[in-house]
C-alpha positions in Angstrom: -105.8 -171.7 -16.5 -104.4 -172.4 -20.2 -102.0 -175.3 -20.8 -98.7 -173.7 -18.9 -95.5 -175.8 -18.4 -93.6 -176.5 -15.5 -89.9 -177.8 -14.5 -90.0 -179.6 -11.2 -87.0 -179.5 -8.5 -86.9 -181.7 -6.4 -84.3 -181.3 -3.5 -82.4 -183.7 -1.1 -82.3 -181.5 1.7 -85.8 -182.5 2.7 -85.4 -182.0 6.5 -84.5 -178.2 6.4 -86.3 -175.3 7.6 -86.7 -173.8 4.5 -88.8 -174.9 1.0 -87.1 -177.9 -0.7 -88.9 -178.6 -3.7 -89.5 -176.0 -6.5 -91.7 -175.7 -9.6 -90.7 -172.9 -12.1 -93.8 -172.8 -14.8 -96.2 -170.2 -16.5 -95.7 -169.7 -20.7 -96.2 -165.7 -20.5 -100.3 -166.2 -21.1 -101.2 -164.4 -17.6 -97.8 -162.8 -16.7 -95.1 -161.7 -18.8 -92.6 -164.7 -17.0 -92.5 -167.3 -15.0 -93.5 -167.8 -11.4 -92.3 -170.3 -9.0 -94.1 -172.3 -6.1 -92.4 -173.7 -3.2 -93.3 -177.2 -0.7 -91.8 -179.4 1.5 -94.1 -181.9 1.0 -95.0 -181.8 -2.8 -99.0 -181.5 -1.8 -99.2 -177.7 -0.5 -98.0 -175.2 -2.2 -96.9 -171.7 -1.7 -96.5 -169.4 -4.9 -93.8 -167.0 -4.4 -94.2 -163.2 -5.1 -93.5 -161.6 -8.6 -91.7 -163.0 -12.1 -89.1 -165.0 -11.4 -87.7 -165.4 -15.2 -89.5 -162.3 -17.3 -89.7 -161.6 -20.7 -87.0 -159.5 -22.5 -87.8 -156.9 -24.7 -85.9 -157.0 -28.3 -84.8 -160.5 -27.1 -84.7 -164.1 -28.6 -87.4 -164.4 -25.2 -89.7 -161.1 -26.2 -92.3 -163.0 -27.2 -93.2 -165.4 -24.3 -90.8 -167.8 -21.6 -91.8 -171.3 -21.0 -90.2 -173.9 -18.4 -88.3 -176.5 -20.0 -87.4 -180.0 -18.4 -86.1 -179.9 -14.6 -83.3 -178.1 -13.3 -80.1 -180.2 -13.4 -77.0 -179.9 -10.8 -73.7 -178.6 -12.5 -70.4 -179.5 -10.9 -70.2 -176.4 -8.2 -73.9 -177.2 -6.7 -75.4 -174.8 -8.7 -78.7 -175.8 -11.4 -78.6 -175.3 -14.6 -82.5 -174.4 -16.1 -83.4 -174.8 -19.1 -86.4 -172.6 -21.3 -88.3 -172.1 -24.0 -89.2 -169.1 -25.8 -90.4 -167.3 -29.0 -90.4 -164.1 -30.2 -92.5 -162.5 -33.2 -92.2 -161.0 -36.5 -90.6 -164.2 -38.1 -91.9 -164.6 -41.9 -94.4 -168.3 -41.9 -96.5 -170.2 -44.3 -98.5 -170.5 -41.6 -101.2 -168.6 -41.5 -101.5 -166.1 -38.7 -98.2 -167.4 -37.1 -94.7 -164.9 -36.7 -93.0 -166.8 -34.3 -89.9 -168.0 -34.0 -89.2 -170.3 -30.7 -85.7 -170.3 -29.3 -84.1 -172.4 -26.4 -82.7 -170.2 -23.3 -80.7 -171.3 -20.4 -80.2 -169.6 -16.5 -77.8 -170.4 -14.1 -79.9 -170.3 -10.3 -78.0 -170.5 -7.1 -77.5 -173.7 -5.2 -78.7 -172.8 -2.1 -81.7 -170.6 -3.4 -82.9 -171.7 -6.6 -85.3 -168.6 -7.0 -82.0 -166.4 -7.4 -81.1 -166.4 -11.3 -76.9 -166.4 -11.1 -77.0 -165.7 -15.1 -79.3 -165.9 -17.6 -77.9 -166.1 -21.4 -78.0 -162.7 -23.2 -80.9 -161.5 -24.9 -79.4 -162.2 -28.5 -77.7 -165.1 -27.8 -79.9 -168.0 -27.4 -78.8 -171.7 -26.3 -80.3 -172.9 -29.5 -81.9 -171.5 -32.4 -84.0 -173.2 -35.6 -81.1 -173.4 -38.2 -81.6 -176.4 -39.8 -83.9 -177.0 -42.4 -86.1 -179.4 -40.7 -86.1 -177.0 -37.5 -87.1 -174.3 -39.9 -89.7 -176.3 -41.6 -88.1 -175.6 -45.1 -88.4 -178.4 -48.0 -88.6 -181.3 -48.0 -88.7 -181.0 -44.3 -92.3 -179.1 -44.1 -93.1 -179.2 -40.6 -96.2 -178.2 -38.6 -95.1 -174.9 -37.1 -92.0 -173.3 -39.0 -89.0 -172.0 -37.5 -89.8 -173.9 -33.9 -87.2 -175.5 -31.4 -88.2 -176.6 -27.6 -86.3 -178.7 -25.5 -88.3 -180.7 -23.2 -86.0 -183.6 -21.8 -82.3 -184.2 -21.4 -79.9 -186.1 -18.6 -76.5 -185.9 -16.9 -73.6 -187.9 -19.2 -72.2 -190.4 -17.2 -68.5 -189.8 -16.3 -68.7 -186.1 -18.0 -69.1 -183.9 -15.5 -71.1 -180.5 -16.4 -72.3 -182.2 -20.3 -76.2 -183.2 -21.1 -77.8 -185.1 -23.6 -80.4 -183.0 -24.5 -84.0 -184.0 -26.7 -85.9 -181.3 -28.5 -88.9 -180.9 -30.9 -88.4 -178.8 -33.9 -90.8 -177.4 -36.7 -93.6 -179.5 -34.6 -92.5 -182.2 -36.4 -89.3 -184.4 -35.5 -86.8 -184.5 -32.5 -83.2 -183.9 -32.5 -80.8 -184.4 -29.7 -77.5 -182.9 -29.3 -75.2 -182.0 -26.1 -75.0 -179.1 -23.8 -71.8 -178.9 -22.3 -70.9 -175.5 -19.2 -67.5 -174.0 -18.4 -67.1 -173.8 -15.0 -65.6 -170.7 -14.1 -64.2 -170.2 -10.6 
């Protein structure tokens, strides 16, 4: 197996019937997604059939998915997943490199986290390198151009549905910013 990352939920309702615990990884290197495996007691695990977050042709995610940091709870009891993701044919200095990596999101079900509610659209990704030192441009030449990946974030205190969120960009430096979800009902 090559290097994949994984996002880890971990549920409450540990004396149901059904799997409680959930870990959403791959990075697109065997399968064109990721996969999930289930457990109720975090030692065995059972990997469930098929791609649970695929690929998208002509999308931000065309290039290869990756799991970001754990699955957070929104105000309706639904989880909020984050990913990572990069799609080619992205001028570089680097040699050999065309990738641009992007920052998705998906919206999975309370009650069944392996049903994705929404996922953003194709061409609109949660976040995007923009800046110059997420691009890598000067003075802010970074390892890998044109590179953002978010990897850790938490619940704000008092502010319902709105997350701190850390990210790497251009290989090189970490920004943080907030991610904040309408509710609709």
């Amino acid at each position: 197996m090559v290097g994949f990352s994984g996002a880890l939920l971990l549920r409450d309702d540990v004396g149901s019937a059904k799997p409680v615990h959930y870990l959403i990884y791959g990075d697109s290197t065997d399968l064109p997604g990721l996969q999930v495996a289930v457990t109720k007691d975090l030692q065995k695990w059972r990997i469930l059939p098929g791609i649970f977050l695929p690929v998208r042709p002509d999308g931000f995610d065309s290039g290869l998915v990756e799991a970001g940091p754990m699955p957070l709870r929104l105000s309706d009891g639904n989880y909020l997943f984050i990913y990572n993701s990069a799609r080619h044919n992205y001028s570089s200095p680097k040699p050999g490199y065309d990738f641009q990596y992007n920052v998705g999101y998906a919206i999975l079900d309370s009650t069944d986290p392996t049903k994705v509610l929404q996922r953003c659209a194709k061409d609109k990704p949660l976040l995007s390198p923009e800046l110059a030192w997420e691009i890598g441009a000067a003075p802010y030449l970074g390892l890998t151009p044109n590179v953002v990946f978010l990897e850790g974030w938490l619940p704000l205190p008092g502010a319902p549905n709105k997350f701190l969120a850390f990210y790497g960009a251009a290989d090189s430096v970490i920004g943080a910013g907030i991610i904040s979800v309408d509710i609709v009902q």
